[in-house]
N, C-alpha and C positions, 0 to 999 in steps of 0.2 A: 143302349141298355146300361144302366147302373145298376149293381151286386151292393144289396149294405147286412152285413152279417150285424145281427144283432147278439149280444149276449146272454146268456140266460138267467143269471145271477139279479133277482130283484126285478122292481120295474121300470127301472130308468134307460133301458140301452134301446125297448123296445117303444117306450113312449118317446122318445126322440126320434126315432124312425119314421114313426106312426104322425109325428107333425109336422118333417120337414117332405114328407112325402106328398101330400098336399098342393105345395111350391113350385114341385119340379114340372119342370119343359119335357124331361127323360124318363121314359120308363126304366120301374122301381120293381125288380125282385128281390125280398129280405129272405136270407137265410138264418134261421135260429133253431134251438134245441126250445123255446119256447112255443108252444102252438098258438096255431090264428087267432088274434084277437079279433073279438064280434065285433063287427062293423068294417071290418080289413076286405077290402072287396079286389085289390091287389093280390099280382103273384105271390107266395109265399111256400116257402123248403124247408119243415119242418127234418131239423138235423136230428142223426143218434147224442146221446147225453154221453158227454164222454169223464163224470165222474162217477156212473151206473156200476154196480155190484161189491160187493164185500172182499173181493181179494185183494191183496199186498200190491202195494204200488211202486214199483220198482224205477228208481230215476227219475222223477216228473219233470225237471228241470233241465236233464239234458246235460250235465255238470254243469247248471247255472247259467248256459246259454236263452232257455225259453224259460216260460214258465209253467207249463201243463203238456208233456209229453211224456207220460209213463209209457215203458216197454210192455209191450204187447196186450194192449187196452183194445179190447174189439169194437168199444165204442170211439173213442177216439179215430183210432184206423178208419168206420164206417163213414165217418163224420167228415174224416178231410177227402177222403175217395169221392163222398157226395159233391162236397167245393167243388175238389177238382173238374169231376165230373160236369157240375156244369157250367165253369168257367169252358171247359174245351168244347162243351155244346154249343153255348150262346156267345164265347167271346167279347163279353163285355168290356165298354169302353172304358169302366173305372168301374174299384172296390174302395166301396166305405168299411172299415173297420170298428165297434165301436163294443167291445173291444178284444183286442186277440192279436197278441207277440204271433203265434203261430199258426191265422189264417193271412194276417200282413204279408208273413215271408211267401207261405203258399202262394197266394194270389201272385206278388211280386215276383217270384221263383218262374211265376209261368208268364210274364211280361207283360201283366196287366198293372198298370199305373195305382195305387192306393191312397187314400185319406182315411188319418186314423184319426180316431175322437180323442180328445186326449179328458185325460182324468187329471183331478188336484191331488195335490200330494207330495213326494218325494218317488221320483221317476228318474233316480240318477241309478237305477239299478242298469247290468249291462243288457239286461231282456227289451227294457221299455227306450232304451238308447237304440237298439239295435232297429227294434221298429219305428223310431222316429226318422233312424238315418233312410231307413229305407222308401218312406214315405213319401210319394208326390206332394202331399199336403200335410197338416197337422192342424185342426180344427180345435178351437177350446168353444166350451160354452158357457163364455162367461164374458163379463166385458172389457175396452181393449186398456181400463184402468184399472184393472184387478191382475193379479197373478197369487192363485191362490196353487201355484206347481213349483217346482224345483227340481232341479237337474234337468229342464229338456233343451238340451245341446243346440237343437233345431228351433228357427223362429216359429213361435203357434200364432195361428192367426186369426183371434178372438171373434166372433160374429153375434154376442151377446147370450142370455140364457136362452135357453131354447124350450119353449112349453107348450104344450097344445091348448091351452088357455093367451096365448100371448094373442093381441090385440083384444080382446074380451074388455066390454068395461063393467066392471064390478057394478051392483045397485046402491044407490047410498042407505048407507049402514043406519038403522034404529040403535043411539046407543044402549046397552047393558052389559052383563057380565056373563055372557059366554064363553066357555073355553074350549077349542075342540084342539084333541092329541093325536097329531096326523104322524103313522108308523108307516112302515113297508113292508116289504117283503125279504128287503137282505137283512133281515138278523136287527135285536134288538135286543139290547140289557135292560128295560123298563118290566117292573113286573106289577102283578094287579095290588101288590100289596103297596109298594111306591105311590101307587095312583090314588088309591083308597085314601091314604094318610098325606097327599096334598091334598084332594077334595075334601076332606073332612077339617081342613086349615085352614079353609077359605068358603066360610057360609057366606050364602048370597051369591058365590059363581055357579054357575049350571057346566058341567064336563061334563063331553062327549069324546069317546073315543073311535076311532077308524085305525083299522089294518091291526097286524098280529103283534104282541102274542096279547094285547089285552082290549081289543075291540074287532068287530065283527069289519071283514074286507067288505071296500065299494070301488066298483071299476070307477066311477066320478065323482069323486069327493068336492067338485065345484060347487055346488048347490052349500053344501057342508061351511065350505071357506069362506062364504060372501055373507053367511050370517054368523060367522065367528066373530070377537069383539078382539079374541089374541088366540094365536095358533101356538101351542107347543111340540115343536117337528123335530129331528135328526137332521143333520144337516147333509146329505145326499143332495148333487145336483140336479134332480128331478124334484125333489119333492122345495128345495128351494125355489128354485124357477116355478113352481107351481104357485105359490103361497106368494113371492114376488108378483106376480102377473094380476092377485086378486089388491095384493097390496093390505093384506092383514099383519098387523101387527104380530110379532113373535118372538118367543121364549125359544131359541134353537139351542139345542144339546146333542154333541155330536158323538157317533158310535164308533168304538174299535172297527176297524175296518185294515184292510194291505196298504201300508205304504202310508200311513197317516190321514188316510184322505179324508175324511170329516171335520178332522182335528183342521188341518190347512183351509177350508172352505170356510171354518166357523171366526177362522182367526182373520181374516179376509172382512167378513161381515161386522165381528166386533168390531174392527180398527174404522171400517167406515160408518160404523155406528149407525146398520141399518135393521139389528135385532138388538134384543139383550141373549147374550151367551153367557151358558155355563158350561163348563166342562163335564159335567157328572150330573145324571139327576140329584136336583138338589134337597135338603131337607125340608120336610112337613113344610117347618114356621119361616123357611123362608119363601112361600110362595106367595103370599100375601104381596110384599113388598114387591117381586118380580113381576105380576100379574100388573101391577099397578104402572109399574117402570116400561111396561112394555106397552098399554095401554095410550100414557102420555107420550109416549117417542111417538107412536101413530105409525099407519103405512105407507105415507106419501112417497117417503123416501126408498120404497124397494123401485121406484121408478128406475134409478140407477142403473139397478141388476136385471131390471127386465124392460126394454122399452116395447117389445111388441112384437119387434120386428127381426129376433133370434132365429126362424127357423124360414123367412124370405132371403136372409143374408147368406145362412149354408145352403139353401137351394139354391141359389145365384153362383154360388162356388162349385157347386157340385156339376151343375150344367154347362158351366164354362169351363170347368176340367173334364168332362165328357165329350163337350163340343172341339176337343181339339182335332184339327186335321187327324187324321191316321197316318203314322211314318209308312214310307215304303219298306216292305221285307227285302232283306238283302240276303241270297241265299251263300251261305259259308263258306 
């Protein structure tokens, strides 16, 4: 049995789960404070939300050793007692982490082997150090020519993007001038007036928008991205891998986020010159010219970041770190 706690923050911790789960040799139970997603016919442990209720949050950090442990949080407490709980039940052979400084140590603490997902960014903080040290594994999803991380002490060991679209082959593209504005769930500075005043700078493209705050949510935006002609995204490692897998052309603008992490992914992508980046939604009169720039670059090139084959290569990892012998108990 393999434990993969997924995150709750956005949709990325969970659509990773949700593709490499597929792969595996090992049965998969995902713990999250996210509920089942339809079609999830798999175990699944819907956790307490451990940032629930309006009282004062006293030390979240632990004096800077974790990163989300406020004293006396009744959701937090519910949430690790559940882990625990049923690490001691099932005693699984490995915990995926994806992500969580403070069920890493938990799981670890109780002698269960870990693989944490690692995020881009700046992770030389002592929180995301301490859980790499601790780590059997350290998992990037991304490929083994990219390093869009800094500070992890431990070698990570790239298995490419990971997308539930990966092998899918795109339909070939009718050209036009479509534009679709693919958003998420974690948080977005884009607002409808932004949107309004590129579309109105550029007669003769057709915008669509998906996810918040200024278009309507769809669990499968794929249908969306094979008839897009350029994608305008945030640069999030789900929603890159997504848009990589269909191989549409894209305008990436990446969001404030912890630790730089959009910023680092996007800087990654411009250097290999597999979108046009901008730092900031950009103004009205310049989207004409970018729509254009990103149109002639084409998609070919996301082949790079996504071959296909991201979520065979962490299930291959996951199951040969699960498949290890079992040490003998030595008693004390």
């Amino acid at each position: 049995m393999i434990g993969y706690y997924a995150h709750h923050l956005g949709e990325g911790h969970v659509a990773c789960a949700t593709a490499i789960a597929p792969h595996l040799g090992s049965p998969l139970t995902v713990l999250s404070s996210r509920p089942r997603p339809a079609g999830w016919d798999g175990d699944w442990i819907e956790l307490a939300r451990d940032n629930a209720g309006n009282g004062s949050v006293v030390d979240p950090t632990a004096g800077g050793t974790v990163h989300w442990a406020p004293l006396h949080h009744p959701g937090l407490c519910g949430r690790m007692a559940a882990v625990a709980d049923w690490i001691d039940q099932v005693r699984p052979r490995l915990m995926v982490v994806d992500v969580s400084v403070e069920v890493t140590m938990l799981a670890r603490l109780m002698g269960i082997p870990v693989v944490v997902m690692s995020l881009a960014g700046d992770r030389s903080d002592a929180a995301h150090q301490l859980a790499y040290r601790a780590a059997t594994v350290v998992l990037a999803p991304w490929p083994d020519w990219a390093r869009p991380v800094v500070g992890a002490e431990v070698p990570l060991r790239p298995v490419g993007a990971i997308s539930r679209y990966a092998g899918r082959s795109a339909p070939v593209r009718t050209p036009g001038r479509r534009v679709l504005v693919l958003m998420g769930r974690g948080g977005s500075a884009l607002t409808a007036e932004q949107l309004d005043a590129a579309r109105t700078a550029t007669p003769g493209w057709e915008w669509r928008a998906l996810g918040p705050p200024v278009g309507d949510w769809v669990a499968d935006p794929w249908p969306a991205l094979v008839e897009a002609d350029v994608v305008v995204c945030h640069a999030g490692l789900n929603v890159i891998a997504e848009v990589a897998a269909a191989q549409v052309p894209a305008v990436v603008i990446p969001q404030a986020r912890p630790h730089d992490e959009q910023r680092a992914t996007a800087a990654v992508l411009a250097e290999a010159g597999l979108a046009v980046v901008c730092p900031e939604w950009p103004a009205a009169d310049a989207w004409p010219a970018l729509l254009t720039a990103a149109r002639q670059r084409g998609g070919a090139g996301w082949a790079r970041w996504c071959d296909g084959m991201g979520p065979q290569r962490a299930a291959a990892e996951l199951d040969a770190l699960a498949g290890v012998p079992e040490p003998a108990c030595v008693a004390a």
